[in-house]
N, C-alpha and C positions, 0 to 999 in steps of 0.2 A: 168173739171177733176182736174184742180189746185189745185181749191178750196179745193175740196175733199182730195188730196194729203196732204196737208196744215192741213187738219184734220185728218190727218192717224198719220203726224210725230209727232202732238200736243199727238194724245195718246202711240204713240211709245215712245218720251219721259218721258211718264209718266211710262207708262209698257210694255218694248218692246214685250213682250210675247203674250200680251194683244190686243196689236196692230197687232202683225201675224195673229194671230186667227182671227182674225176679217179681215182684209187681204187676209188669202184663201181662204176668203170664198166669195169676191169678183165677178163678172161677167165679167167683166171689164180687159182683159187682161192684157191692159197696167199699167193700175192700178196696178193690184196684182203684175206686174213683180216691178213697183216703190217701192212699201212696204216692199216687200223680200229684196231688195238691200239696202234701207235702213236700214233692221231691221238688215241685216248681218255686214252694217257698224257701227250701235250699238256696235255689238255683236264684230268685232275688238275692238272697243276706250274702251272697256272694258275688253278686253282678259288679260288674267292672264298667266304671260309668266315665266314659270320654269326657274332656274339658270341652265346656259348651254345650253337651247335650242336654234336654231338656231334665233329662234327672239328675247330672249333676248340678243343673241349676237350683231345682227343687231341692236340695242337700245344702245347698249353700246357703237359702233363703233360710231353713231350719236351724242353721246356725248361725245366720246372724239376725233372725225377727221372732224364733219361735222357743230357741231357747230357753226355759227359764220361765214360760209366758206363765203369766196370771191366770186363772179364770175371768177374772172379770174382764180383761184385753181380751180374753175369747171372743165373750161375747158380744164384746165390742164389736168386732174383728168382724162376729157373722153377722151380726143387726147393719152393716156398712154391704156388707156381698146382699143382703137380703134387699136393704133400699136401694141396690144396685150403683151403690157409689164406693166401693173397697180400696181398698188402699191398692200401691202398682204389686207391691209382693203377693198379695191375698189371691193373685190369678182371679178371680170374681165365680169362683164355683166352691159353692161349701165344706164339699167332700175335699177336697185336696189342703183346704184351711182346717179341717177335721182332723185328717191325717197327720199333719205339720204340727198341729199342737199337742196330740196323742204321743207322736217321737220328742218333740221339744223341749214342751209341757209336762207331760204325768214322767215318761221314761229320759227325758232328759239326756238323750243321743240324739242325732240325724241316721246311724246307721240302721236304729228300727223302723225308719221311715218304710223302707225298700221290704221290711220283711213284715209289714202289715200290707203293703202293696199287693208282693207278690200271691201272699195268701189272698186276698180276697179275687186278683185276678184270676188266678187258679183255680177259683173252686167257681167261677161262673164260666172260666173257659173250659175244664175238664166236665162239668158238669153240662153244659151244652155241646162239644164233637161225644159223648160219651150215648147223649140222645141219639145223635144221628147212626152212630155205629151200630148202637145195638135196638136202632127202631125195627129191626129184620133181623131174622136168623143169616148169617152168612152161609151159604150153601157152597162155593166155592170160590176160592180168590183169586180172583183174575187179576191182570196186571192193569185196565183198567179201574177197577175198584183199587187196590196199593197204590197205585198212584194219583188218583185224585184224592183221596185217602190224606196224604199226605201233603197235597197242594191244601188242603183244608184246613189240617194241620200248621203249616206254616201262614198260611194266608196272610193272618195279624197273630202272628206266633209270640214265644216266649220271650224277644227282644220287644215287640211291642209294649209291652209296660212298663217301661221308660218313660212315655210317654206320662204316665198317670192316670191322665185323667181322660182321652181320644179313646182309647182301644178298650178297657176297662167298662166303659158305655157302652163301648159296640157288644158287648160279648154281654154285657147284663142283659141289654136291646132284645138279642138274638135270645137268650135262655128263655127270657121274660116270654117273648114270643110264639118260640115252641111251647113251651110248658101252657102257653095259656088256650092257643089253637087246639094243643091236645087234651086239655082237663076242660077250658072252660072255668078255672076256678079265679074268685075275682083278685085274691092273693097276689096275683102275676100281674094284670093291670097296676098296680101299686108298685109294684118293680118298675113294669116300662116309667110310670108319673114319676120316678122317682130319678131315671136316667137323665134329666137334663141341670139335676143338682151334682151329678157328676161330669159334667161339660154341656158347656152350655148350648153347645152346635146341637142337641139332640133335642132342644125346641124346635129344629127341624126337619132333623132324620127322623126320628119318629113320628113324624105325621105318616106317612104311608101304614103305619102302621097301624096306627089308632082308625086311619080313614077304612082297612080292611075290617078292623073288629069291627065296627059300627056299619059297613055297608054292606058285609061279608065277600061272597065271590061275586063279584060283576066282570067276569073277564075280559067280554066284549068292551067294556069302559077302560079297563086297565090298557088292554091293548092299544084301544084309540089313543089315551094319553102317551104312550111309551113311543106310539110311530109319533105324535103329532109334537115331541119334543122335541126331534132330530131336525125339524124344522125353525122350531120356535123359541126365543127366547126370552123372561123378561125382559123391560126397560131397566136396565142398571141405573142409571142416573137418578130420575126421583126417587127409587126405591132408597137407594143409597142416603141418599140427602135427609129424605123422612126420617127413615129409622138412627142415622146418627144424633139427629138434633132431639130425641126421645131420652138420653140421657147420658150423664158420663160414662156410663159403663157402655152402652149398645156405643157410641163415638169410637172410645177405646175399641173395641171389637169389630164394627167396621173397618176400621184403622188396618187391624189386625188381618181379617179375613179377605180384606180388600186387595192388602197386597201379597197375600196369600203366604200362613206360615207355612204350611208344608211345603204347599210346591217350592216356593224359594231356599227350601230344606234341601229339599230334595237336588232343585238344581243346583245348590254351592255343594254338593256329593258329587254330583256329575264334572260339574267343573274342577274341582279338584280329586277327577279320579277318568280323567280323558282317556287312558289307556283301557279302562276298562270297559270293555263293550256292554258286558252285561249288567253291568249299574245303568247305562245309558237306554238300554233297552228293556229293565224289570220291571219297571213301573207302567209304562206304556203297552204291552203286551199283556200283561195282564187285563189292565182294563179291556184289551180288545179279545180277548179270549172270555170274558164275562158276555161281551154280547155276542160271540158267537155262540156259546147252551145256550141263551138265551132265543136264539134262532134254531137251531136244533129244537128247543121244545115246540117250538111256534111253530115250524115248516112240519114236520113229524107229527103235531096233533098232540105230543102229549100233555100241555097245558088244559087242553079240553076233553084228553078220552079216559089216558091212562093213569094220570095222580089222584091220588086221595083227596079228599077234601084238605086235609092238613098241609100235603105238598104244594095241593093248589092254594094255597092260603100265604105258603113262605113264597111260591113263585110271584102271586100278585104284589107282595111286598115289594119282592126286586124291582119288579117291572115300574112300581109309583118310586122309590128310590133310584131309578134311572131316570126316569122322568123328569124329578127332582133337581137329579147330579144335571142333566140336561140344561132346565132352565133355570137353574142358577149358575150356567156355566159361566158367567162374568165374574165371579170370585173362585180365582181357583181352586183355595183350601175347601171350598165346599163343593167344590166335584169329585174333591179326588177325598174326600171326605165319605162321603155318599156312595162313590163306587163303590170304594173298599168294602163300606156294609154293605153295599148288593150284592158284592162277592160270596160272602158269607153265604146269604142262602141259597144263591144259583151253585153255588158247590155243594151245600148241604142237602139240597134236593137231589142234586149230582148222584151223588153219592146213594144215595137211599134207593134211586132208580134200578142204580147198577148194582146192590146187593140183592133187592129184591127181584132183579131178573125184569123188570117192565121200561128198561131204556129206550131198547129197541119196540119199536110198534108199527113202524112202514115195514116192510120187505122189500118196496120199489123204490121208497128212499135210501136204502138202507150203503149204497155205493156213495152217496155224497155225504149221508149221514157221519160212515168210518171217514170220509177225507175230511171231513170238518173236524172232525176229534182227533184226527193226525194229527191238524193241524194246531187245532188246541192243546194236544200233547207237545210238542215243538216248544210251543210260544210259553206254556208255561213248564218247562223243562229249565229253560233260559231263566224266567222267573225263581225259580228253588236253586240259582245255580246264586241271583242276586241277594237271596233269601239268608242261604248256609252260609254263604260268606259274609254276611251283615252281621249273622248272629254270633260267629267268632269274635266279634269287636267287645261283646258284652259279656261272653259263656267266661267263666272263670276255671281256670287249669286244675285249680284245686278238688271244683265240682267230681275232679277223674280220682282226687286222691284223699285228702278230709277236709271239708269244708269248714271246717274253724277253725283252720289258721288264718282264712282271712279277716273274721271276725278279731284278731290278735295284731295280725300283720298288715294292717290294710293296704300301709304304701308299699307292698311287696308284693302286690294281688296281682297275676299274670293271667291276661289273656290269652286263651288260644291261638287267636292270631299270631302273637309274639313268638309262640313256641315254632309253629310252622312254617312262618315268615308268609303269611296270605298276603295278598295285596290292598 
């Protein structure tokens, strides 16, 4: 299989694109998961990073704090993220201080930052939809199945690792997850503990998760919490106040989540992109398409007839990660935080139902069940419409033709959008 691998990268070098295709089409599990991860850390050493985006900020930081660093400024560096007091550059999560010094430090570029990113993003995002795809023999492929497929796919897709350190967690979260609901081996525990030194939000997205390993399926209980959120929400105020005055860094982070980085990401996108419907409507449809499966399993019964123990294990996740996103809806970053990984598994369960053939399980539901999923097909249609066009901002032109001239040429790196003139 080396060998072969060794011939995959020789034409992915030539034409990454080229070399996918030829890739999934593979038999070869291990195989095709090596190629994807490759082609995906291609597809970083060549990303094309807007002024202001969070990775181009992470680039900048690396050359002007990491440059050149010490070891001993390492570990300065991580003993300050550890007593939760770092510096404003250190972002206060170790892995992205890890990574900055490994580009700065040992190799002494910024541009390897993006291509240790992308590999490790790759291989926990290919190696968990790679679970889901081939948890079941596909028997036949419906356009249900390619299409949710796909919305899975993009969900927190290959532009999401920009981010660094947000999406990168979700997807370790999620491998960690599966992998340990299905083995049981305690290896994967050690993953999820180890998620919230890759952002620090996932000291509190992973409780739903850890509360399942330890309590296992309580359904009845999940459910109660999931209605009685839509109701309820914490007290913002002392919570806030407590956990700020606990140290510099929780302050800073309050600060931060309080006035919510993403959402106000997302709405200076929106505000400056008024014409475009579907940036105004991707984000929000989505999340409202996560609780409608989410209703589909609950009305239809399948959370209690038809899943596996495994299914029913990522659905209870969702349902305590809605919860969550619920009552912590007074900081927005952490709803729309939290969705996003509920999304994950209510489409990875998605997905597994409809290959295995056990979606359907009413017959007398079965007319509101198909208009619920029309409807969910609609809403996120509109979603992959916000999606494809987002990812053009980042996909690099070259990725279609040889991906080292950018590594040469870098102020001469063309986005796709460029060529097409997207909006």
């Amino acid at each position: 299989m080396t060998s072969k691998l060794l011939n995959y990268l020789f034409v992915l070098l030539i034409s990454p694109v080229l070399g996918l295709f030829f890739g999934l089409k593979e038999h070869n599990l291990v195989l095709k998961k090596w190629v994807i991860i490759l082609f995906i850390t291609l597809f970083g050493s060549t990303i094309v990073l807007q002024s202001g985006s969070d990775g181009a900020t992470y680039v900048d930081i690396v050359d002007n704090f990491y440059l050149r660093m010490s070891f001993d400024e390492f570990i300065q560096g991580l003993n300050s993220i550890i007593n939760l007091s770092p510096e404003y550059y250190q972002r206060g999560d170790p892995y992205v201080h890890i990574l900055s010094y490994l580009a700065g430090g040992i190799f002494q570029s910024s541009q390897t930052l993006f291509v240790m990113v992308s590999f490790i993003y790759g291989y926990f995002y290919t190696s968990a939809l790679l679970k889901v795809f081939y948890k079941f023999k596909i028997r036949k492929y419906t356009f249900p199945i390619i299409f949710f497929g796909v919305v899975l796919v993009f969900w927190e897709g290959l532009e999401a690792m920009v981010t660094i350190r947000t999406w990168t967690g979700a997807w370790v979260l999620f491998y960690s997850s599966m992998s340990y609901f299905e083995t049981n081996k305690k290896k994967y525990l050690f993953l999820i503990a180890l998620t919230p030194l890759i952002h620090f939000a996932y000291f509190f997205i992973s409780i739903p998760v850890w509360i399942v390993i330890l309590y296992k399926s309580r359904s009845k209980i999940y459910l109660a919490l999931y209605i009685v959120s839509f109701v309820y929400t914490i007290n913002a105020g002392s919570f806030i106040t407590s956990v700020s005055q606990s140290s510099d860094l929780a302050s800073g982070r309050i600060v931060a989540y309080d006035r919510g980085e993403d959402y106000y990401s997302e709405l200076r996108t929106r505000q400056s992109s008024q014409k475009n419907w579907y940036v105004n409507l991707g984000t929000t449809l989505r999340n409202n398409s996560i609780h409608l499966l989410l209703l589909v399993f609950l009305i239809q019964g399948n959370y209690f007839k038809s899943m596996t123990s495994f299914e029913t294990n990522l659905v209870s996740v969702a349902l305590l990660m809605v919860a969550l996103a619920n009552f912590g809806s007074f900081i927005p970053a952490v709803y729309s935080r939290t969705m996003r990984n509920a999304g994950i598994y209510v489409l990875a369960v998605t997905v597994m139902l409809l290959i295995d053939n056990r979606f359907y399980i009413n017959k007398y539901a079965r007319q509101i069940i198909d208009f619920t999923l029309i409807t969910v097909m609609i809403f996120m249609g509109i979603f992959l419409l916000y999606k494809f066009i987002g990812l053009t901002y980042f996909l690099s032109a070259f990725l279609f033709l040889n991906p080292s001239l950018p590594w040469f040429l870098k102020e001469n790196n063309i986005p796709v959008r460029d060529i097409f003139r997207i909006p």
